[in-house]
C-alpha positions as CSV (number, residue, x, y, z in Angstrom):
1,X,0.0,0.0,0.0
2,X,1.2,3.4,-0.9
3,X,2.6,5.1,2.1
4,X,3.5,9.2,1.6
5,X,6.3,8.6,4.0
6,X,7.8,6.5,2.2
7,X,7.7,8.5,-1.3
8,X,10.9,9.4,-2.3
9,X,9.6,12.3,-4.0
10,X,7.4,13.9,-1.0
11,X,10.9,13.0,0.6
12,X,13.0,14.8,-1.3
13,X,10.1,17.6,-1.7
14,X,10.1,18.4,2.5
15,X,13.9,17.9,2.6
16,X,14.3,20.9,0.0
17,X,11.6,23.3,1.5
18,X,13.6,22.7,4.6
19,X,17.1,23.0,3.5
20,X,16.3,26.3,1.2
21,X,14.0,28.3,3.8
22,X,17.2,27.9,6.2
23,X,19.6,29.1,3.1
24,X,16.8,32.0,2.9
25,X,17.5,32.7,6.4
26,X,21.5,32.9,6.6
27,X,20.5,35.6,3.5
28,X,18.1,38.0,5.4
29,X,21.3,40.0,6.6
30,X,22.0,40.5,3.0
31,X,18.5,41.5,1.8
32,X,18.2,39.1,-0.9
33,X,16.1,36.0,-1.4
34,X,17.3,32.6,-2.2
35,X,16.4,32.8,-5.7
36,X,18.1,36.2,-5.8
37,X,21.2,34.7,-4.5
38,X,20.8,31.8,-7.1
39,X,20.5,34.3,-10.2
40,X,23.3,36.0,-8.3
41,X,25.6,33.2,-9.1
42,X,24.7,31.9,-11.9
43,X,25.0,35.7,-13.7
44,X,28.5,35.7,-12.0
45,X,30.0,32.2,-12.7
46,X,28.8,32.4,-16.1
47,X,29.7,36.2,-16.7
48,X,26.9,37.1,-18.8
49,X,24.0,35.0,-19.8
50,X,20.5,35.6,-21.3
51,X,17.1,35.2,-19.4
52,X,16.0,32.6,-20.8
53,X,19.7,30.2,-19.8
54,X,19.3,31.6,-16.1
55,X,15.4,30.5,-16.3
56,X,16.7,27.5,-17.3
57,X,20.0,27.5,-15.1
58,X,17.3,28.5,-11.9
59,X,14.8,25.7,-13.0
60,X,12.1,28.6,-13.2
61,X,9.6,29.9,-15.7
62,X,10.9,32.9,-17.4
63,X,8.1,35.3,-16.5
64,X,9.8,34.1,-12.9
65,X,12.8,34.9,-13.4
66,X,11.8,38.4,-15.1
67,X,10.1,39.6,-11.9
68,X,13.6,38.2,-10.1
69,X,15.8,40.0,-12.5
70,X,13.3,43.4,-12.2
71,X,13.9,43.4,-8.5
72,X,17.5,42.8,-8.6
73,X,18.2,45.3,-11.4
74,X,16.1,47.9,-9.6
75,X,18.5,47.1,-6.7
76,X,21.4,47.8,-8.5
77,X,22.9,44.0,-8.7
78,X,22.6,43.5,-12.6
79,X,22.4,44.8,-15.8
80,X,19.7,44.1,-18.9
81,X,22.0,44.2,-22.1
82,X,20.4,44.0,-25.8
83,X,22.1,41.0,-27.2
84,X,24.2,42.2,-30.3
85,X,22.6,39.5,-32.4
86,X,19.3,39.7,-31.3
87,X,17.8,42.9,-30.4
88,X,14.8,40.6,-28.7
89,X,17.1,38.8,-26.4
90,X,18.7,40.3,-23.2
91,X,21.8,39.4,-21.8
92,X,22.3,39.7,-17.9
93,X,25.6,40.8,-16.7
94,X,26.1,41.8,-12.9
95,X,26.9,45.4,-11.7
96,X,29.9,46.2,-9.8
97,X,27.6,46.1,-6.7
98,X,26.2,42.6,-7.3
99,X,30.0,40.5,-8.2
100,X,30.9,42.4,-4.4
101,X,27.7,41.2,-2.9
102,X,28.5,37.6,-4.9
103,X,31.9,37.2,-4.0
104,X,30.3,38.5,-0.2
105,X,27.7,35.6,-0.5
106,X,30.0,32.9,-1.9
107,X,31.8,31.8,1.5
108,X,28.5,32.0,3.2
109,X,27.0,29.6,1.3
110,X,30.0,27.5,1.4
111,X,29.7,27.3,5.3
112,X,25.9,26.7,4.4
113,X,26.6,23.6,2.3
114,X,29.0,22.3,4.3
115,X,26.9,23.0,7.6
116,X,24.1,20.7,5.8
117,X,26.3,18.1,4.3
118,X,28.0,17.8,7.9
119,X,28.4,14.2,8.8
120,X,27.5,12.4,5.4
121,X,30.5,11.0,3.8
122,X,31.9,11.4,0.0
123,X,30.8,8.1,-1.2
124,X,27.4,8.5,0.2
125,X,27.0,12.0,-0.9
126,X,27.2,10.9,-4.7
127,X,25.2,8.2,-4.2
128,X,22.9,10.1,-3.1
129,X,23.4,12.6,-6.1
130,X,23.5,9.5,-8.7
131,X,20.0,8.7,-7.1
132,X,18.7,11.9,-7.5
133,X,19.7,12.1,-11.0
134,X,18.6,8.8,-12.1
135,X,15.1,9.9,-10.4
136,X,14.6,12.7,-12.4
137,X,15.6,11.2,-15.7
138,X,12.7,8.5,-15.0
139,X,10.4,11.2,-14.3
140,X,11.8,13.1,-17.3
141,X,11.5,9.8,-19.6
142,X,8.3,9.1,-18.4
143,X,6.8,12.2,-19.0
144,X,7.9,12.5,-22.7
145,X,6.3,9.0,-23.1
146,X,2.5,10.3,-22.2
């Protein structure tokens, strides 16, 4: 019989909610949110990138990630480029005041990963990693196949 205990996928569903609303925490001092921080980063470690790669980067919508990028641009983090190419797509680029709240933000959420990963060993963590990617291709496979 089906138990929702059990479910790997209300598992792994309460872990993240969890795990992220104390990541939003450790941020408050910095007033950003999470997926702030996570645009943050991706924008830095990929120098410049266009809405829809982040949206995709971010696993988000991209009218979700436009009303991320708004707030963060009206806060002075980023910039909207045209794309040289393609007058239609924008390019994201981070302002001098967003790669020094970045580089800021990176050893706290260092601390933060490591603070969550405390205990679990190496081997365990990429099974646990293997898992969760073998998970999501079935769900990925299975939904192409309906």
């Amino acid at each position: 019989m089906f138990n929702l205990d059990d479910c790997m996928a209300f598992i792994t569903s309460k872990s993240a909610k969890i795990i992220s609303q104390a990541m939003e925490k450790r941020l408050i001092p910095y007033n950003i949110t999470r997926s702030q921080w996570i645009a943050l980063y991706y924008i830095y470690t990929n120098d410049c990138i266009t809405q829809s790669a982040l949206a995709e980067k971010m696993s988000i919508k991209e009218p979700t990630v436009v009303r991320v990028i708004q707030k963060m641009e009206q806060d002075g983090l980023l910039i909207r480029l045209h794309s040289n190419d393609d007058k239609r797509i924008k390019q994201l680029s981070l302002s001098n005041k967003g790669t020094r709240l970045c580089e800021k933000l990176l050893p706290i959420a260092d601390k933060f990963m490591h603070d969550t990963i405390a205990g679990i060993s190496q081997q365990d963590l990429q099974i646990l990693k293997n898992s969760l990617d073998k998970m999501t291709s079935n769900v990925l496979k299975n939904n192409s196949q309906k």
